[in-house]
Backbone of each chain as ProteinMPNN parsed JSONL, in Angstrom:
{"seq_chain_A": "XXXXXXXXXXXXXXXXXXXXXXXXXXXXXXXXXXXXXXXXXXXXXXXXXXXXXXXXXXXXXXXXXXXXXXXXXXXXXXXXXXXXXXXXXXXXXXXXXXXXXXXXXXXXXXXXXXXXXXXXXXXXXXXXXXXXXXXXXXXX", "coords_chain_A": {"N_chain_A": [[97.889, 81.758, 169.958], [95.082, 80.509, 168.305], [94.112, 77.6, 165.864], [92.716, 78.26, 164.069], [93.417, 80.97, 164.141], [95.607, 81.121, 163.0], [95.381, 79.863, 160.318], [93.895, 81.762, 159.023], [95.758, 83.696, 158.962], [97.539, 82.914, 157.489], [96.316, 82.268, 155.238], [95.656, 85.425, 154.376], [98.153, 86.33, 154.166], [99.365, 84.672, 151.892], [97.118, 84.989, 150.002], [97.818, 87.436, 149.518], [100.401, 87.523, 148.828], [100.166, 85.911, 146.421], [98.339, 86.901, 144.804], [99.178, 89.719, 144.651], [101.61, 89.559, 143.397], [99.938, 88.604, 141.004], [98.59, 90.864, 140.155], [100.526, 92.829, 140.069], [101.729, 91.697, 137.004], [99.464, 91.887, 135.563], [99.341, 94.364, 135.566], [101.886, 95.343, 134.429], [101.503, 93.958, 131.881], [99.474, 95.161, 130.759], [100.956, 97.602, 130.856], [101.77, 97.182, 127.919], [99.52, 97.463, 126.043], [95.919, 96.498, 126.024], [94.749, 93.789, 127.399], [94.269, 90.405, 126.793], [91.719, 87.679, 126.764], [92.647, 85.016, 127.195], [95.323, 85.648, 128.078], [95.078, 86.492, 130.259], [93.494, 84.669, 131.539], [95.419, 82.801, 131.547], [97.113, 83.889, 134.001], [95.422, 84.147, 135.701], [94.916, 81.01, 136.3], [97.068, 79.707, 137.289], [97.473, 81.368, 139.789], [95.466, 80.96, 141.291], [95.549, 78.287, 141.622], [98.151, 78.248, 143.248], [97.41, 79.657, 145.45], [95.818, 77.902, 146.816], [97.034, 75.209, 147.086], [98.766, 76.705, 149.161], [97.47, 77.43, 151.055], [96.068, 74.808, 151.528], [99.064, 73.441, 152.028], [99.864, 74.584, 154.233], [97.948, 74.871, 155.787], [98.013, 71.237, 156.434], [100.598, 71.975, 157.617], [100.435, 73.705, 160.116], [98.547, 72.184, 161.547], [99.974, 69.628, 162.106], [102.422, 70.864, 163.296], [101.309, 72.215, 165.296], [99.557, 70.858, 166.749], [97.209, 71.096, 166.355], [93.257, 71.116, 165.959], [90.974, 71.825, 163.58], [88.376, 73.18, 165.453], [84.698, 73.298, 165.801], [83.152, 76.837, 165.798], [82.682, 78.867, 168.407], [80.682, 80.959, 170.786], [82.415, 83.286, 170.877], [84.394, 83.231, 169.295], [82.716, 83.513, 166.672], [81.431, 85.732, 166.605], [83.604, 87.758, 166.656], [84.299, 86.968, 163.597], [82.117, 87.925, 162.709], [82.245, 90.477, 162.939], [84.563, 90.944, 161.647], [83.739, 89.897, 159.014], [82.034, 91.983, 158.648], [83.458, 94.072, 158.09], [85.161, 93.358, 155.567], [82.551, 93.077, 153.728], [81.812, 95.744, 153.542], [84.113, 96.426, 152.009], [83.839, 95.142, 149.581], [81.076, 96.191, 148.679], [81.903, 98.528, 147.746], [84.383, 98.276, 146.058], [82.711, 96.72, 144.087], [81.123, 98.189, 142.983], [82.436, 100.433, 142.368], [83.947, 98.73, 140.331], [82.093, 98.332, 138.415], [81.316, 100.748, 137.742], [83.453, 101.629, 136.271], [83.137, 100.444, 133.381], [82.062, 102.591, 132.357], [84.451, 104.13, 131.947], [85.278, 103.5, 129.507], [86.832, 101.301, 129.914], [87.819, 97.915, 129.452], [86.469, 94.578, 129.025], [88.22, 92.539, 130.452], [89.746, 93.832, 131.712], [87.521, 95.048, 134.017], [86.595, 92.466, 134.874], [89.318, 92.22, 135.823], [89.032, 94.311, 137.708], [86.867, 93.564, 139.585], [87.758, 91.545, 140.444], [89.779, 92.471, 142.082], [88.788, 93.458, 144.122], [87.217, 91.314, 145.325], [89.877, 89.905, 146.496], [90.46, 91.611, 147.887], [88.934, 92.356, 149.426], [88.586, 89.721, 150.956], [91.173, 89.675, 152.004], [91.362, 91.627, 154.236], [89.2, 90.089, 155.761], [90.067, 88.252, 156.483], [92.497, 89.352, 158.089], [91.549, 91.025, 159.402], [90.069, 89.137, 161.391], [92.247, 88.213, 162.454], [93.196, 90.643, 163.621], [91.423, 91.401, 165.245], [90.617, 89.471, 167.272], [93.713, 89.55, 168.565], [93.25, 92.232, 169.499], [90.809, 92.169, 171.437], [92.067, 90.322, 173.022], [93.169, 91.982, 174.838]], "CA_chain_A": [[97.131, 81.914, 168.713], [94.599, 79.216, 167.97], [94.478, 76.91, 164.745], [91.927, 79.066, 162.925], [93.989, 82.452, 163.908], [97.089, 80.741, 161.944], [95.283, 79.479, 159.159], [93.22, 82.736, 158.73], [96.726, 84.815, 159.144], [98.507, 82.247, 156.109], [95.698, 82.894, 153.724], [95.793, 86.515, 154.15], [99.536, 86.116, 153.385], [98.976, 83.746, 150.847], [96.265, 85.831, 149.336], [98.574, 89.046, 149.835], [101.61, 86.905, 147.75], [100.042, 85.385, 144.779], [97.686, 87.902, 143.775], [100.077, 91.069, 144.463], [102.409, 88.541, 142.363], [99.302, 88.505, 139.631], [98.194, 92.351, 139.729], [101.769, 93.034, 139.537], [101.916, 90.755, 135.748], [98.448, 92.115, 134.606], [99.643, 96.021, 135.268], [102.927, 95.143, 133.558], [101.199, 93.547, 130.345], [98.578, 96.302, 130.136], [101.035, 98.762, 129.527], [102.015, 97.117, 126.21], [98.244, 97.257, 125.594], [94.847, 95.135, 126.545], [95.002, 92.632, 127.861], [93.896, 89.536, 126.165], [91.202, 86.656, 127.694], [93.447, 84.126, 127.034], [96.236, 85.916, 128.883], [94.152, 86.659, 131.769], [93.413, 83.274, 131.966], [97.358, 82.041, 131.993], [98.223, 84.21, 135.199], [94.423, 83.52, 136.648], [95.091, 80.305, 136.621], [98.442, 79.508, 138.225], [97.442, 81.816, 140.952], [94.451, 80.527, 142.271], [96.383, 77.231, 142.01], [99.095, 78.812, 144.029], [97.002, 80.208, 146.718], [94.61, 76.771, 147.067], [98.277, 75.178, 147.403], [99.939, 77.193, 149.889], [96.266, 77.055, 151.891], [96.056, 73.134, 152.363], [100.092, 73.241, 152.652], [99.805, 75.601, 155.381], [97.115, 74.264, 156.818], [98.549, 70.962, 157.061], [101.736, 71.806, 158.618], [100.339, 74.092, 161.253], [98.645, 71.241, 162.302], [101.421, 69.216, 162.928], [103.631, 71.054, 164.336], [100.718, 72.758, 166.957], [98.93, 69.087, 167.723], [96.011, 71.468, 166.94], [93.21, 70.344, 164.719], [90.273, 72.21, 163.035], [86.82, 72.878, 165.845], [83.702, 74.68, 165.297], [83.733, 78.053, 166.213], [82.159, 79.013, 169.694], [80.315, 81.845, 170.859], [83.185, 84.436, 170.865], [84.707, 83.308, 167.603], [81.617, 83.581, 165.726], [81.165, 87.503, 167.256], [84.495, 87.935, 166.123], [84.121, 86.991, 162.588], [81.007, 88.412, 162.005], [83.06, 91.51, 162.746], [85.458, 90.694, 160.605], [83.033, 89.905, 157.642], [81.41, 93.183, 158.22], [84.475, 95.18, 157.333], [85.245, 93.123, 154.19], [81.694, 93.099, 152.98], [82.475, 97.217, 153.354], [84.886, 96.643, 150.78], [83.418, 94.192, 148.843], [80.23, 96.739, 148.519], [82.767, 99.737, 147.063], [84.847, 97.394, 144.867], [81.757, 95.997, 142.586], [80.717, 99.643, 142.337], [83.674, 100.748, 141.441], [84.233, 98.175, 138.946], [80.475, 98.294, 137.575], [81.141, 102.687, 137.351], [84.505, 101.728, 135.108], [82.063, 100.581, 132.306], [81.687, 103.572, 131.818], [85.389, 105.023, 131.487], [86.258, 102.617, 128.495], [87.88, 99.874, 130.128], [87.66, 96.495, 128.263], [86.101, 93.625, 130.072], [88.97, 91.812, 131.119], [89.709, 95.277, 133.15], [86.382, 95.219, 134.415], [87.148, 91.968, 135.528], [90.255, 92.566, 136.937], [88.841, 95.118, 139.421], [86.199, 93.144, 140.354], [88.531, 90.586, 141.392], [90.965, 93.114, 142.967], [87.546, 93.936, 145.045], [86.825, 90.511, 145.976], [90.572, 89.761, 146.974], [90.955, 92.557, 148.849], [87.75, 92.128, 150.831], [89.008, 88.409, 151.509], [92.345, 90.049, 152.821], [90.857, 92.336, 154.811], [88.484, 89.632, 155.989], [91.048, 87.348, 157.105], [93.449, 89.659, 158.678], [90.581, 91.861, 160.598], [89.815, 88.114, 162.305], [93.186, 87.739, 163.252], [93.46, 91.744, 164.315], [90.255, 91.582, 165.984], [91.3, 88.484, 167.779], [94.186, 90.139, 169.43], [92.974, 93.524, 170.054], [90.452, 91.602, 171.996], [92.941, 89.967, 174.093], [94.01, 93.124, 175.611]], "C_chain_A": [[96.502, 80.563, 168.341], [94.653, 78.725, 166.627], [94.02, 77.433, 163.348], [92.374, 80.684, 163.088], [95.135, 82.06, 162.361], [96.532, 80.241, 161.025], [94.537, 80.889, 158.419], [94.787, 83.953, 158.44], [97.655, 84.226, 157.353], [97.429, 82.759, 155.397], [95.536, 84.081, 153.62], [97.076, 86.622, 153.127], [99.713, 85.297, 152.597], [98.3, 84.622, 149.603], [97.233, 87.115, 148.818], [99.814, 88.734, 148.216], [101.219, 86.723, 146.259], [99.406, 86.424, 144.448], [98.249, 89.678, 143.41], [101.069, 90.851, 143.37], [100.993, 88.913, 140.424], [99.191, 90.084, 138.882], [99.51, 92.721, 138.968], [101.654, 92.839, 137.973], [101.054, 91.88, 135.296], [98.967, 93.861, 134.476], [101.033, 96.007, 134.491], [102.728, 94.94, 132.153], [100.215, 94.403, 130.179], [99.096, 97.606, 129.963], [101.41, 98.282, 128.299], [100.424, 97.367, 125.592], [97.304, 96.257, 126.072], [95.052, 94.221, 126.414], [93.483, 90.975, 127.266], [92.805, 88.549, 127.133], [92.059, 85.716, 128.072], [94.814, 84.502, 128.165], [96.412, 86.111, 130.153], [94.291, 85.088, 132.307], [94.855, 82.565, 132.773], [97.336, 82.858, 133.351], [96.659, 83.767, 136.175], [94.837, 82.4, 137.524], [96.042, 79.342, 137.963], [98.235, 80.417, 139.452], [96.074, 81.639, 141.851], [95.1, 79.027, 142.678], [97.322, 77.262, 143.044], [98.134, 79.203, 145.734], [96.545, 78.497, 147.475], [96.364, 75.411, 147.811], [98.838, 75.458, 148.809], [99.122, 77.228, 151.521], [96.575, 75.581, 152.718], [97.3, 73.054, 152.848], [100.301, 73.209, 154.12], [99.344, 74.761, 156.742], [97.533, 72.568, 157.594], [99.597, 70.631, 157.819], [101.986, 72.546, 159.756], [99.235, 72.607, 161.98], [99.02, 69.95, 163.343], [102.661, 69.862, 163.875], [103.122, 71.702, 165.488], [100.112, 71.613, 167.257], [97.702, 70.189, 167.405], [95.08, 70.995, 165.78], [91.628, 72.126, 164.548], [88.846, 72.704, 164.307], [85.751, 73.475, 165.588], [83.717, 75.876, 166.317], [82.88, 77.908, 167.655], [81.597, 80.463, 169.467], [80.904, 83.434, 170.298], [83.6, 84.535, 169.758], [83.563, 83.891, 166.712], [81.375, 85.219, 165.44], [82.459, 88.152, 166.025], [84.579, 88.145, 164.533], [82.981, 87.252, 161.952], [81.59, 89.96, 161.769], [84.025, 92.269, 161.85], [84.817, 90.848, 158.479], [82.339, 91.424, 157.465], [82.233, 94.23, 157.582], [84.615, 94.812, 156.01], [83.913, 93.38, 153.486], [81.413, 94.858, 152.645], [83.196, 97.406, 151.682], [84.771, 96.111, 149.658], [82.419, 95.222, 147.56], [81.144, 97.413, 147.063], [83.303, 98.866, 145.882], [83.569, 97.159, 143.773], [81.425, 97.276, 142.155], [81.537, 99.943, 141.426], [83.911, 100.315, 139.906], [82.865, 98.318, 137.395], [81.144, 99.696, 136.821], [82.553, 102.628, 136.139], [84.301, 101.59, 133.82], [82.045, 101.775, 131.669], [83.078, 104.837, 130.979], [86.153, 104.036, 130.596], [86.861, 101.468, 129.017], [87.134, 98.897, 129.554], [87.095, 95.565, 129.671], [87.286, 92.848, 130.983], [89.576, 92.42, 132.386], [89.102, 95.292, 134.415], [86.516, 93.466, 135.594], [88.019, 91.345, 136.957], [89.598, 93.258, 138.31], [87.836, 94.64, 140.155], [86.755, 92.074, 141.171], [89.744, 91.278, 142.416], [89.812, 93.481, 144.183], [87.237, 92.373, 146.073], [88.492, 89.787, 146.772], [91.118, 90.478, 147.754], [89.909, 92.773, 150.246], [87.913, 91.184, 151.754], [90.046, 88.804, 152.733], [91.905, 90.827, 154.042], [89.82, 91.171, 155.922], [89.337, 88.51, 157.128], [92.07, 88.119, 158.307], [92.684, 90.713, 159.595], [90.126, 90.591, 161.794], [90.783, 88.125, 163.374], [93.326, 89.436, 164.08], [91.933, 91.739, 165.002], [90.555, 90.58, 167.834], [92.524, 89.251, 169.599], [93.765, 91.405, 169.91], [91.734, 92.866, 171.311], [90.938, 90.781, 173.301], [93.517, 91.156, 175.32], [93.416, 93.439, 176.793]], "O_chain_A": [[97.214, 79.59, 168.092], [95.354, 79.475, 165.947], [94.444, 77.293, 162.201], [91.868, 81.556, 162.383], [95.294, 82.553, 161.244], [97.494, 79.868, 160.355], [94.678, 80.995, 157.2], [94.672, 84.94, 157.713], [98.151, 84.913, 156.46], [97.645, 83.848, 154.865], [95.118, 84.267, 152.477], [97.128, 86.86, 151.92], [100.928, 85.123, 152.679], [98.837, 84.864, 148.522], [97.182, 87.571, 147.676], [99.985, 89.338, 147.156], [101.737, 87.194, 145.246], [100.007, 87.072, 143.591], [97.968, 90.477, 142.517], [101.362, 91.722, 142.551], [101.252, 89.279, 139.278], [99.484, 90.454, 137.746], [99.655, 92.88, 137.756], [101.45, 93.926, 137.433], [101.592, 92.816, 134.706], [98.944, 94.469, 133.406], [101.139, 97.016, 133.795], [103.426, 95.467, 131.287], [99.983, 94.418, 128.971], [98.533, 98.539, 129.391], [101.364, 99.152, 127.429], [100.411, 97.438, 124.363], [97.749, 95.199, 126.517], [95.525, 93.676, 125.417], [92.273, 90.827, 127.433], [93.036, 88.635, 128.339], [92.265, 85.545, 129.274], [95.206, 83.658, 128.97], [97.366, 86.0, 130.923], [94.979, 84.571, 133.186], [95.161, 82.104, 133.873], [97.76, 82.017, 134.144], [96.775, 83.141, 137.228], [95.062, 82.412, 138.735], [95.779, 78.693, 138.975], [99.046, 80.114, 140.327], [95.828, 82.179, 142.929], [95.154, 78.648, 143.848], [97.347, 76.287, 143.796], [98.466, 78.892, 146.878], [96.996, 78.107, 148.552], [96.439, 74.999, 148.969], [99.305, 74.565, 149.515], [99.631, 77.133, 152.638], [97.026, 75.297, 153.828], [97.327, 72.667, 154.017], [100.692, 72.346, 154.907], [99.778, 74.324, 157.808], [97.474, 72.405, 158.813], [99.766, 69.609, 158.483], [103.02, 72.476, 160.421], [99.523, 72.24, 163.12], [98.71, 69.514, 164.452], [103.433, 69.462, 164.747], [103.803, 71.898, 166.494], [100.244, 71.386, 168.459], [96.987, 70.234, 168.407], [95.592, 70.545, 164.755], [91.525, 73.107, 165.284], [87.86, 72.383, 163.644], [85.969, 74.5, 164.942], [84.216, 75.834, 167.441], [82.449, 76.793, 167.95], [81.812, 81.125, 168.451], [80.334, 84.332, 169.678], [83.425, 85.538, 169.067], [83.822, 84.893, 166.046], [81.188, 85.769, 164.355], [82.29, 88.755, 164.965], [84.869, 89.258, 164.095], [82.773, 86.899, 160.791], [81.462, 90.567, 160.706], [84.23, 93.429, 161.492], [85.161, 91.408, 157.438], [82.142, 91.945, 156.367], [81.849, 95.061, 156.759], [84.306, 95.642, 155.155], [84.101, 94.013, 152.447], [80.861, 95.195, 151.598], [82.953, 98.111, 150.702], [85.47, 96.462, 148.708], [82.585, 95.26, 146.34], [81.125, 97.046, 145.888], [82.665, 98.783, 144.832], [83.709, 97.53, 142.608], [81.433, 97.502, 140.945], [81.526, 99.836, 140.2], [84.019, 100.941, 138.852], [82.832, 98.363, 136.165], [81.428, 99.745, 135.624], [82.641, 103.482, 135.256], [84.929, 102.262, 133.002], [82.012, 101.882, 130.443], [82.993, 105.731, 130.137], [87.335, 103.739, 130.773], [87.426, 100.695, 128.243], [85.959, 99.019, 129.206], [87.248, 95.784, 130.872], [87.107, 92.64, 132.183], [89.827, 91.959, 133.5], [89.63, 95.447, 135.516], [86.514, 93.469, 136.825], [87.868, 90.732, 138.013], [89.637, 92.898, 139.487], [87.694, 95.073, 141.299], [86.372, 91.741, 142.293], [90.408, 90.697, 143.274], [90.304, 93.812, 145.261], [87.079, 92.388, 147.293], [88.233, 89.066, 147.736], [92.156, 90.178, 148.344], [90.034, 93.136, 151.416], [87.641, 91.314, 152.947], [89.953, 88.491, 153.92], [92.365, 90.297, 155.054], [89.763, 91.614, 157.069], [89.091, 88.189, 158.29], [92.37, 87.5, 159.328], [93.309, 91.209, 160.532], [89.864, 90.939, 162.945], [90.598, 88.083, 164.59], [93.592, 89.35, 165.278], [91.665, 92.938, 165.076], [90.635, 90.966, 168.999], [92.328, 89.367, 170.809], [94.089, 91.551, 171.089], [92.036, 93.38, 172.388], [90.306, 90.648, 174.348], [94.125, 90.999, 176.379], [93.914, 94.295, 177.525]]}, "seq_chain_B": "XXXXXXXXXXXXXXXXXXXXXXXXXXXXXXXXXXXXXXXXXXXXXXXXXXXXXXXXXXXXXXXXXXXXX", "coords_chain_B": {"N_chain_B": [[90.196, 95.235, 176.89], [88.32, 95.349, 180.463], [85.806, 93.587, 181.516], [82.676, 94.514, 183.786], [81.605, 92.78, 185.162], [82.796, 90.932, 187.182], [84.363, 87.776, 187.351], [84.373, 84.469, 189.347], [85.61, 82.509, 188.111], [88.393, 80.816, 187.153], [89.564, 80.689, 189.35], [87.894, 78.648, 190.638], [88.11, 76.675, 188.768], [91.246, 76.008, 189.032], [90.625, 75.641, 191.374], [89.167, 72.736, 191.005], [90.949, 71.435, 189.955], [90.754, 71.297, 187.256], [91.925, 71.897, 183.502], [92.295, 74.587, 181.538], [91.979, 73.811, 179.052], [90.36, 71.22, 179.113], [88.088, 72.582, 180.302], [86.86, 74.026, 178.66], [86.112, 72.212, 176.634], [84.112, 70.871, 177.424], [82.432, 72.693, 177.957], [81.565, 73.349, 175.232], [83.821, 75.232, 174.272], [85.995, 77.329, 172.96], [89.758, 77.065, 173.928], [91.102, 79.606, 174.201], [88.629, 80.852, 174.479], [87.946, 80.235, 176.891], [90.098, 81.328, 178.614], [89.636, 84.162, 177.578], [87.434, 84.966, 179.146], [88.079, 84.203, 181.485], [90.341, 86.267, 182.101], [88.8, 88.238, 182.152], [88.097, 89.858, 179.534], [86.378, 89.324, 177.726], [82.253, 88.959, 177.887], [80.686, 86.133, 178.506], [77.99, 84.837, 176.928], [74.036, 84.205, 178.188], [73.505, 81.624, 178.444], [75.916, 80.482, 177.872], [77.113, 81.258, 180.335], [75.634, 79.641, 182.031], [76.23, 77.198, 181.102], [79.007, 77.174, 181.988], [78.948, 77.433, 184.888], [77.093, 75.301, 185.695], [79.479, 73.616, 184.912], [81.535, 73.577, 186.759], [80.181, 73.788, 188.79], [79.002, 75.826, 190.435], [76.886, 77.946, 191.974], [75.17, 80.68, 189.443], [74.865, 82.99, 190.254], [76.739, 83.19, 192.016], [79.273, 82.918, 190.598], [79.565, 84.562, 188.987], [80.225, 88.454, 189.037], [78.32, 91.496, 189.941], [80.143, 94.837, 189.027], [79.226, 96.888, 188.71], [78.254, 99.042, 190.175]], "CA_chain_B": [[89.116, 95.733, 177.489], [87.735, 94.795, 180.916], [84.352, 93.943, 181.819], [82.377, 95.17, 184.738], [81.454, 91.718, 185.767], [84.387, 89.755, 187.519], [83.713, 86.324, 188.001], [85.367, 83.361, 190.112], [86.412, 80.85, 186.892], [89.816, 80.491, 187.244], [89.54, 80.205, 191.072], [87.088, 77.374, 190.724], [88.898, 75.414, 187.722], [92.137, 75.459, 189.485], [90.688, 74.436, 192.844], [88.879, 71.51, 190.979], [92.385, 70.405, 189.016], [90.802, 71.248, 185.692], [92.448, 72.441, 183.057], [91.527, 75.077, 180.296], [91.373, 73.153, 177.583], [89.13, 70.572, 179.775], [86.722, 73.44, 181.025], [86.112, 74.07, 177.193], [85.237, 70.899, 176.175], [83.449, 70.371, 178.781], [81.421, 73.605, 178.021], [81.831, 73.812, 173.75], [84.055, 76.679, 173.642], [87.707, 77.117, 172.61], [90.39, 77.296, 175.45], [90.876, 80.808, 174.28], [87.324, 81.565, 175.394], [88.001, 80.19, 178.385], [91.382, 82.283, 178.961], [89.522, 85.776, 178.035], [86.625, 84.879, 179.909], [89.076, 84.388, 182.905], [90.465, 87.387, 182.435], [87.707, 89.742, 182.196], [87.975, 90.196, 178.172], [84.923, 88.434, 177.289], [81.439, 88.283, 178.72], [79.882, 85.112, 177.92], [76.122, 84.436, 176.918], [73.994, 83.674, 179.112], [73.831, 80.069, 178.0], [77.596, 79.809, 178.336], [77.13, 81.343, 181.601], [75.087, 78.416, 183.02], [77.207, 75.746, 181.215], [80.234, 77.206, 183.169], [78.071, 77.096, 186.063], [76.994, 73.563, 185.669], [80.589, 72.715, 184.746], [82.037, 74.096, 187.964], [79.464, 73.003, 189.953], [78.643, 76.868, 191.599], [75.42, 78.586, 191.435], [75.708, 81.409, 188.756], [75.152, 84.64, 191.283], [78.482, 82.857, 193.356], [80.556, 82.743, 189.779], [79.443, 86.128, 188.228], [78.97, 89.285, 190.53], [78.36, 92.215, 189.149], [80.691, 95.713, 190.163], [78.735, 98.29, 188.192], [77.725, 100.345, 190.927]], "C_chain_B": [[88.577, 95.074, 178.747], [86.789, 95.163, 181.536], [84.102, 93.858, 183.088], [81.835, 93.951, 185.763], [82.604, 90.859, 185.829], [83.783, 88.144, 187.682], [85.145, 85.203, 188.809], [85.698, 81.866, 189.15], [87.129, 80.314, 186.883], [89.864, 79.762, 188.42], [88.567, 79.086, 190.972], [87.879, 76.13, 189.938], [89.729, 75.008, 188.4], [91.644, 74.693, 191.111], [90.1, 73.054, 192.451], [89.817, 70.91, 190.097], [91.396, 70.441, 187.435], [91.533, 72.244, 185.072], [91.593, 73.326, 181.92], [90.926, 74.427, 179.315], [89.946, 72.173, 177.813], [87.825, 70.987, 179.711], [86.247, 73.403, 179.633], [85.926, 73.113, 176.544], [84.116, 70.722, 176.843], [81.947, 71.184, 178.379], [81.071, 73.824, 176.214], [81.96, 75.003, 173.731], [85.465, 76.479, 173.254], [88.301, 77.563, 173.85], [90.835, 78.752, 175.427], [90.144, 81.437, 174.535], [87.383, 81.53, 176.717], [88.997, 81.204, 179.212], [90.532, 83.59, 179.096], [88.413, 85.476, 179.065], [87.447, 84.968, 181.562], [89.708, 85.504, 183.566], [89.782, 88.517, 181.752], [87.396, 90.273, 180.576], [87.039, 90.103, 177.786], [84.104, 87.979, 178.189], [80.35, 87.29, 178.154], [78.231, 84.959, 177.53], [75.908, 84.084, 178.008], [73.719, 82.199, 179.151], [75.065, 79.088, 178.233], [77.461, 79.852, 179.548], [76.603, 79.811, 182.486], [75.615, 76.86, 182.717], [78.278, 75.738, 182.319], [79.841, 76.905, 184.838], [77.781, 75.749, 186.425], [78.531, 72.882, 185.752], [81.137, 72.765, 186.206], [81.528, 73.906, 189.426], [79.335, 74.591, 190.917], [77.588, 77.636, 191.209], [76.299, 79.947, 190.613], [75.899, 82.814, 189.198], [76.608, 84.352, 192.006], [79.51, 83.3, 191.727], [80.507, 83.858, 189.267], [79.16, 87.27, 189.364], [79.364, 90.802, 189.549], [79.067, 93.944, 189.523], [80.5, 97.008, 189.367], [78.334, 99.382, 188.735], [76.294, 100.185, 190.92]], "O_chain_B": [[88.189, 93.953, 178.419], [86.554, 96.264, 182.034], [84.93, 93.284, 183.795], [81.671, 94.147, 186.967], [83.206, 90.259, 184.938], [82.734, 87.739, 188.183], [86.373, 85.263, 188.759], [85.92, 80.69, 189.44], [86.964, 79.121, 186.625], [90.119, 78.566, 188.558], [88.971, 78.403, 191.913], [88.16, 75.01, 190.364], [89.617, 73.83, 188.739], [92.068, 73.711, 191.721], [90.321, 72.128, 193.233], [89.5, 69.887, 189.49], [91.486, 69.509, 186.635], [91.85, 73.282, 185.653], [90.511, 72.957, 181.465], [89.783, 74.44, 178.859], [88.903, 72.199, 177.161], [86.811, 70.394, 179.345], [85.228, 72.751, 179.4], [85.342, 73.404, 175.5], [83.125, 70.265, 176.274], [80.81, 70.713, 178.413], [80.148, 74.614, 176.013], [81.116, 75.851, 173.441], [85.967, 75.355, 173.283], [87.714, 78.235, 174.697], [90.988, 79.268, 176.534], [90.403, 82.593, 174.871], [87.043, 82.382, 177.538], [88.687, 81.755, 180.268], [90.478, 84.191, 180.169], [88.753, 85.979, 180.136], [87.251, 85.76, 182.484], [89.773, 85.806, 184.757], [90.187, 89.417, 181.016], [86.475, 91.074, 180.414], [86.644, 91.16, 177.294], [84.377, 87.137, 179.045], [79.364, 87.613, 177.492], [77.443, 85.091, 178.466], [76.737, 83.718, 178.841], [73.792, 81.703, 180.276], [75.267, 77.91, 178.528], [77.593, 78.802, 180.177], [77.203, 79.175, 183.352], [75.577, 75.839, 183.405], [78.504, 74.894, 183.186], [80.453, 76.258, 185.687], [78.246, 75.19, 187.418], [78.798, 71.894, 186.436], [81.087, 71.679, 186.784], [82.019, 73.872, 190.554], [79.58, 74.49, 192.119], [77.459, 77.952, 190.026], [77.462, 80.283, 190.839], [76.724, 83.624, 188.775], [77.382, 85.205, 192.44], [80.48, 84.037, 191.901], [81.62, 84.313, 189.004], [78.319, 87.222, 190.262], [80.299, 91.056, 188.79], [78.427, 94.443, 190.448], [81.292, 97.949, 189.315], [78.081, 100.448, 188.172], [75.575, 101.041, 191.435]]}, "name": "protein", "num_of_chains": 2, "seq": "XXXXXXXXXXXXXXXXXXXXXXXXXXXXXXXXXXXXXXXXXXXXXXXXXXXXXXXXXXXXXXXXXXXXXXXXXXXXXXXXXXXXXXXXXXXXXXXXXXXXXXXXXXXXXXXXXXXXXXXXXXXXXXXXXXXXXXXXXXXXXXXXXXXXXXXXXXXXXXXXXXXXXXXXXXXXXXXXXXXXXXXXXXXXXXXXXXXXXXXXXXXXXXXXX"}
């Protein structure tokens, strides 16, 4: 597995942790009722911090311990992750819809929000972990 | 998946003592390109094709042959 499979495979799982960690919070405090800006903000925060974190961590201690470092992609990679981006931008598409068409069933902005960011973190995930499953299925 | 064009990569690298990682420097690719390319996974541009060619030092009809019928 090269240096950009394992850093592409941590921020999936990274991605996967903190923000399943956030949704989790925000569907917990929206059943007492809507959810506040301010409150949004507090778990926003700490979890983009968290991810950005667990990223560079990641990143540099698979470096060290594979001797491998960062290169630009090559022919095959590039194929690969265009592949990759095409599925997330799939989900990317649906998500903003989605969230746009909720407008319409009452949800509050911070909602609205939310699902646009559950759209763009789920496209990411998807984006990241179709590289690395592309990757190997490719190997075969 | 393998492709319908075999080539002689491997068999050339190792008879000239290079190594993967080498060949892909050598050529700007990752040594995982070089691996599927070796084994039949991946068929290169034809741009790559004639770096590997150049790198290897064998005309590109000797390193690629084609067994499509």
């Amino acid at each position: 597995m090269s240096f950009r499979q394992k850093t592409a495979l941590l921020s999936a799982l990274a991605l996967l942790a903190a923000y399943g960690w956030y949704f989790a919070q925000v569907a917990r405090a929206r059943t007492a009722g809507p959810l506040s800006d301010t409150a949004m903000l507090g778990l926003v925060l700490p979890t983009i911090l968290a991810v950005v974190v667990i990223q560079v961590a990641g990143a540099v201690l698979i470096a060290i311990f594979s001797g491998e470092r960062q290169a630009p992609m090559d022919e095959r990679e590039r194929a690969l992750s265009a592949n990759a981006i095409r599925g997330a931008y799939a989900m990317l598409l649906v998500g903003a819809l989605a969230a746009s068409a909720s407008v319409f069933f009452g949800l509050t902005a911070p909602d609205v929000a939310n699902l646009a960011l559950l759209a763009v973190v789920t496209a990411e995930i998807i984006r990241y972990g179709s590289y690395v499953f592309l990757h190997r299925l490719a190997a075969r | 998946m393998t492709a319908l064009i075999s080539n002689r990569v491997r068999e050339l690298r190792v008879a000239r003592g290079i190594t993967q990682i080498e060949l892909a420097q050598s050529i700007g690719m990752t040594r995982q390109t070089v691996a599927a390319i070796e084994q039949r996974h991946y068929l290169p541009s034809l741009e790559a094709a004639f770096r590997l060619s150049r790198a290897l030092e064998c005309p590109l009809e000797m390193l690629f042959q084609w067994e499509g019928g």
